[in-house]
N, C-alpha and C positions, 0 to 999 in steps of 0.2 A: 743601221749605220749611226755612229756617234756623230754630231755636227757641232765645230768649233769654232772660234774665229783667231786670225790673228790679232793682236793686240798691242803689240808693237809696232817695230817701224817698217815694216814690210810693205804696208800699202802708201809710202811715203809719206808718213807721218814725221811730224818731228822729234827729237830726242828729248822729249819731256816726262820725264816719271811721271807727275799728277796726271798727266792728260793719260798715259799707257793704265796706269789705277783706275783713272776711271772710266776707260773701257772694259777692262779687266771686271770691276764692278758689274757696268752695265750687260756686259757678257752673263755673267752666273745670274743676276736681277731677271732676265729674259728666258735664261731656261735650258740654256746651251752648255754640250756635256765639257767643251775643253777650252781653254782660253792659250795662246799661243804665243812666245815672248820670241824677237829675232835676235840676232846678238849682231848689233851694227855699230851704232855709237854707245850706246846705253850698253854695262854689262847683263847679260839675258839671266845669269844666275842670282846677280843682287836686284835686279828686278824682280824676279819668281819670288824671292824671298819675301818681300813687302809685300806684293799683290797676295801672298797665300798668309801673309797676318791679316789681313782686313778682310778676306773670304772666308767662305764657310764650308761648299760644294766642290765648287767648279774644280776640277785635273788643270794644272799648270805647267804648262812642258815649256822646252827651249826648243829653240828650231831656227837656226843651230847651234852649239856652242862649236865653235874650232877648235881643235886636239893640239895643234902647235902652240896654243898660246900659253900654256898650261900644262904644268907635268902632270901624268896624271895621280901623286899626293897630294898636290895641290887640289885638282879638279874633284877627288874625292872628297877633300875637306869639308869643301864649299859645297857639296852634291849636299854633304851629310847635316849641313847646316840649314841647306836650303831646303832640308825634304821635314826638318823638327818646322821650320816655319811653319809648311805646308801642311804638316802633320798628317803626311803620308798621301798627299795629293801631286807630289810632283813627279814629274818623269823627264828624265834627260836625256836630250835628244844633243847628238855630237857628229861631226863631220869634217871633211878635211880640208872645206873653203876650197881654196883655187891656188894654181899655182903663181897668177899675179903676186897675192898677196900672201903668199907663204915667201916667196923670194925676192920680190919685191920691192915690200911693205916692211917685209919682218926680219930678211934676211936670213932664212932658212932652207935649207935643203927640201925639196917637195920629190925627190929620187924616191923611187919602189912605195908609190905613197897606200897601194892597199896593206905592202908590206907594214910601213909603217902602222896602220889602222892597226892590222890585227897585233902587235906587240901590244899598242896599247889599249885594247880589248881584253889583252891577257890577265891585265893589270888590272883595267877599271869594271871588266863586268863580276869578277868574284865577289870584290868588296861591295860594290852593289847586291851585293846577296849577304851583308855581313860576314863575308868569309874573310880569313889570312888568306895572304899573299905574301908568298915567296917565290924570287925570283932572279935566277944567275944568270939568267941570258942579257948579253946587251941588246941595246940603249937602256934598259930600264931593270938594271939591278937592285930590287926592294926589298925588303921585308918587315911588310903592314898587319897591324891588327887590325882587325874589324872596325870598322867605324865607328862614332857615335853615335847611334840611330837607331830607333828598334825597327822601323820600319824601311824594308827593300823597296828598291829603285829602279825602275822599269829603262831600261838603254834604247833609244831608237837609233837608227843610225842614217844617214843623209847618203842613198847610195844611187849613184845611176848608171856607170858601166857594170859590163857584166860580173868582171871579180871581184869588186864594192858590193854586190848583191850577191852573190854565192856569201861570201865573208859574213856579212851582216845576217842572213837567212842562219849560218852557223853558229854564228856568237850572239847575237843580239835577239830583242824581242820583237822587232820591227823594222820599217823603214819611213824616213819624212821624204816626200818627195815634190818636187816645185818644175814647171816648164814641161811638166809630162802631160802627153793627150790619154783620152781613153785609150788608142789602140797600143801607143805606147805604154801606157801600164796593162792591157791586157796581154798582150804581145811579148811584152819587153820586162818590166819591173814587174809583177806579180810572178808571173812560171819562171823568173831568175833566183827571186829569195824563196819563193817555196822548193824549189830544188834546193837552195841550201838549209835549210830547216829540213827538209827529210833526210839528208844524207847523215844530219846531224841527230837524230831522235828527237829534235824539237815541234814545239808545239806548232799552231798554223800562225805563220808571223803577223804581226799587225801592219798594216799598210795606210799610212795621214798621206793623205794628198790634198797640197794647194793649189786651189785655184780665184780669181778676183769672180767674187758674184754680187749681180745686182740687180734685185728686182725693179722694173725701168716700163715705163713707157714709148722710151727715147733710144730706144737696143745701138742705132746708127749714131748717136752724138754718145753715146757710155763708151760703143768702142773704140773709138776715137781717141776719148779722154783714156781708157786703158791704155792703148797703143804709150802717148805720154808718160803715163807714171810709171808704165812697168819698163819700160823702153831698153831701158839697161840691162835687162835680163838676157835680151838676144845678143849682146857682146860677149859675154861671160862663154867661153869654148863647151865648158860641162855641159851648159842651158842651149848653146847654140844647135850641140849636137842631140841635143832630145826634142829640140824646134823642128831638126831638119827630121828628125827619123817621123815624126809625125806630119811632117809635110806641111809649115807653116812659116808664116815669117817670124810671128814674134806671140808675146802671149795674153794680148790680145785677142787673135785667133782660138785659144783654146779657154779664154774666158766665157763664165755662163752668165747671161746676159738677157730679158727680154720677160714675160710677164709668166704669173704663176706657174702657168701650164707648164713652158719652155723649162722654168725652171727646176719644177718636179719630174719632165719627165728626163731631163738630164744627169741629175742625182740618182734617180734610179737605175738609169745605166749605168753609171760608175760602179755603184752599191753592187750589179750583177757583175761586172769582170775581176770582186774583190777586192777593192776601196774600202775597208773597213772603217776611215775616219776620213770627214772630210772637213779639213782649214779655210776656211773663207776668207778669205783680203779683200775686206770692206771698203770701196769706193761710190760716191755718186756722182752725179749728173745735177739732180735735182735735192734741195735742201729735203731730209726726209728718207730718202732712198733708202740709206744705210738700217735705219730704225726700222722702215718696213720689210728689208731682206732679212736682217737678224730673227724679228717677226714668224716671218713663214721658214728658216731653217727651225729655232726653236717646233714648233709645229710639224713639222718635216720627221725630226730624231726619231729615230727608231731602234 
C-alpha cells in the first residue's frame, strides 16, 4: 500500500502556502510515497505546482479539484502546466463538491450531476493522455490539441454513490475517497468501481482513502479533538450518507487512533479489502504526535 499524507487544509490547517510547502517538504524528507493538496481556500493546482518545483520524489495530487469551477480548457491548461512543474509527478484528482456550493456559492445548476461528470470526463480524460479532442455534443463543444506536456496525467475521481462509481471505475484511473469506513469501502466503494472498470476493459482502479491518523497514547482526548476538527464533515449530505451507511456519527468514529499495534493492524485491513493508497490527515493531541505518526506510516509503506 502507498502511504501519503494530506498537506493542505484538510486537517484544518490554515490557508498558508509556506506552511502547506513545508509539509509538502517534510512529507517526501520522511519517506512517504504521496503528498495531498485540498482545493479549499488555497488553489490545489497553483499549489501542486510550487510544491512539485521544490521536490524531487514525492506524487502530488489534488483531492479535490471541483469540475464547476473551471471549463475543462482551462482545467486542462493548468493540469498541463502543473504536471511540467511536477515533471511528471502529479495526478489530478477532480470531483463535483456538493450541491451547497455548486448552487449556492457559485450559482450553478448541480442537475443530473454524474451526468454532468461524465461530459466532462469525455473532455478532460483524452487530453490527459495527450490526445485531441473533438467534440459536438453540448455543454462542451471543443476542439483541442494535445496539451503541452510530454508527460500523461493520471485522473482520480471523488466518487461515493453508486453511479459516481460505475462512471469513474469507466473513465477514470481511480477513486479519492473521504468519510468512508472499512465496510463501506469494502461493501460499498471498491465492488462499485471495479465493476465499472471491468465492464469497461479497464485496468484494476486505484482506490486513496482518507482518513485522520494518530499515533497517541491519549486514543480518548485525540478523538475528541478529531470529533472538533473534522466536525463539518458529518453536515455535508455526500459524507453524511457514507457516516450513516457505516453506522457512525461522525468521522471521528472512523478515525485511526491509538498506539503502534492498533495502528498497523488497522492499515492492514484496509490494504486487504483493497485500499490501495492510503491519505493521512495529520492531527495531534500532544506536541510531537504528527512527526511520530508520519514516522511509523513512512515505515509502514509497502
Amino acid at each position: 500500500m502507498r502511504i501519503g499524507m494530506m498537506v493542505g487544509e484538510g486537517s484544518g490547517a490554515e490557508p498558508n502556502l509556506q506552511e502547506l510547502l513545508k509539509r509538502g517538504k517534510a512529507a517526501e524528507s520522511a519517506g512517504l510515497d504521496t503528498a495531498w493538496i485540498a482545493n479549499i481556500a488555497l488553489d490545489a493546482l497553483t499549489a501542486s505546482a510550487v510544491l512539485g518545483n521544490i521536490t524531487e520524489r514525492i506524487e502530488i495530487g489534488t483531492a479535490v479539484m471541483p469540475i464547476f469551477t473551471r471549463h475543462p480548457a482551462a482545467m486542462i491548461q493548468q493540469t498541463a502546466s502543473t504536471q511540467q512543474a511536477c515533471n511528471g509527478r502529479f495526478t489530478l484528482g477532480v470531483g463535483l463538491a456538493h450541491k451547497f456550493m455548486v448552487e449556492g456559492l457559485w450559482g450553478m445548476s448541480y442537475d443530473k450531476p454524474a451526468r454532468q461528470m461524465r461530459d466532462y470526463l469525455d473532455v478532460l480524460v483524452p487530453q490527459m493522455r495527450g490526445e485531441p479532442v473533438k467534440r459536438v455534443d453540448p455543454p462542451f463543444k471543443v476542439n483541442l490539441a494535445p496539451p503541452p506536456c510530454e508527460h500523461t496525467t493520471s485522473v482520480l475521481v471523488a466518487a461515493l454513490g453508486p453511479l459516481m462509481l460505475r462512471l469513474t471505475g469507466e473513465m477514470a484511473d481511480g477513486t479519492i475517497a473521504w468519510a468512508t469506513g472499512l465496510r463501506t469501502l469494502e461493501e460499498h466503494i471498491v465492488p462499485g468501481l471495479t465493476a465499472g472498470a471491468e465492464s469497461a476493459g479497464r485496468p484494476t482502479p486505484r482506490v486513496v482513502a482518507g482518513f485522520p491518523v494518530v499515533l497517541t497514547q491519549k486514543p480518548d482526548e485525540a478523538r475528541a479533538l478529531a470529533a472538533e476538527v473534522f466536525k463539518i464533515y458529518a453536515t455535508v449530505p455526500s459524507y453524511r450518507a457514507m457516516l450513516d451507511r457505516e453506522g457512525v456519527n461522525g468521522v471521528e468514529d472512523l478515525a485511526i487512533i491509538g498506539d503502534e499495534q492498533t495502528l498497523r493492524s488497522e492499515i492492514n485491513r484496509l490494504e486487504s479489502v483493497g485500499v490501495t493508497d492510503l491519505c493521512v490527515f495529520p492531527f495531534e493531541v500532544e506536541e510531537g504526535e504528527i512527526d511520530r505518526t508520519i514516522e511509523l506510516m513512512a515505515d509502514l509503506r509497502g
